[in-house]
C-alpha positions in Angstrom: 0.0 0.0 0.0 1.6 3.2 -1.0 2.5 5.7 1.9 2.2 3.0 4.5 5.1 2.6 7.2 7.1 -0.4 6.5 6.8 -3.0 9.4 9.4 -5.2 10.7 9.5 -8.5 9.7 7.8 -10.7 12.6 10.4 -12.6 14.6 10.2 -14.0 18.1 13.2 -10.7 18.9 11.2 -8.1 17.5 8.1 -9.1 19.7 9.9 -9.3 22.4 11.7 -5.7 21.6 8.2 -4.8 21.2 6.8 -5.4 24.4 10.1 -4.1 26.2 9.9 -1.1 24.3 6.0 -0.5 25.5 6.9 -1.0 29.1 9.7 1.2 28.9 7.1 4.1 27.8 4.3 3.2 30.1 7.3 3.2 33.1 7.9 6.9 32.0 11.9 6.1 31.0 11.2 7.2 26.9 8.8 9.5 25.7 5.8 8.1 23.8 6.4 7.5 20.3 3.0 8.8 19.4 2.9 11.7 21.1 6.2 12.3 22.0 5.3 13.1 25.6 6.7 10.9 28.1 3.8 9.4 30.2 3.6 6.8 33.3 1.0 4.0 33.5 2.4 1.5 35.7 -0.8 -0.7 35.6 -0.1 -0.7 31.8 3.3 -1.6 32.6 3.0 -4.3 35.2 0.5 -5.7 32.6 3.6 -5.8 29.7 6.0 -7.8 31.8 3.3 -9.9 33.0 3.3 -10.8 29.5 6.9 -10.9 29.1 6.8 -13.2 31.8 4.0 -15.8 30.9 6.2 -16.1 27.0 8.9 -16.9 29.6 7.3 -19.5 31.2 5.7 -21.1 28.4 8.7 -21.5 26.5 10.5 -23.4 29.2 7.5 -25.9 30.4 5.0 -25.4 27.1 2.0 -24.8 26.5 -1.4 -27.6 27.8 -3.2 -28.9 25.1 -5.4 -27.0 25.4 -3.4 -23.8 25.0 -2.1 -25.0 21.9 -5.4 -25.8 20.8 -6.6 -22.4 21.4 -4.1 -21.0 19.9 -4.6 -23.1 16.5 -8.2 -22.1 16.9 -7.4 -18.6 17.2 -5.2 -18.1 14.2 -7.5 -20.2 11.8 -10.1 -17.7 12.4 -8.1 -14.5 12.5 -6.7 -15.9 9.1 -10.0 -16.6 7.7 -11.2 -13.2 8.2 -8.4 -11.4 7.3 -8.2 -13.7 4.0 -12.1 -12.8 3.7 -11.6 -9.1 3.4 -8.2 -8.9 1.6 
């Protein structure tokens, strides 16, 4: 699409960079890339290395069945739509 912002490719590091790089704003230690303000929210930051952490976790033990069921679930339909209106 012309004028849109190139993404990064999707690799497990930029995800992770990702989320680091949201807590980092919502601790207040770099300004908000969208508004250039730098803003605290430590609920919303809590919330980001709870996430952080739970990846951590998962990939040491693994996910239940069911989780990886879920997941499979999740994607076939997010696919399905976004197939349906591309």
């Amino acid at each position: 699409m012309p004028g849109a912002p190139t993404l990064p490719n999707v690799t497990f590091s930029t995800f992770v960079m990702s989320l680091a790089s949201s807590a980092l704003v919502h601790l207040g230690e770099v300004p908000n890339p969208e508004t250039g303000k730098t803003e605290r929210n430590e609920e919303l930051a809590r919330h980001t290395i709870d996430v952080l952490s739970m990846i951590d976790e998962k990939i040491r033990v693994g996910l239940a069945d069911e989780e990886s069921r879920l997941l499979r679930d999740v994607l076939y339909e997010l696919r399905m739509k976004f197939v349906a209106r591309s």
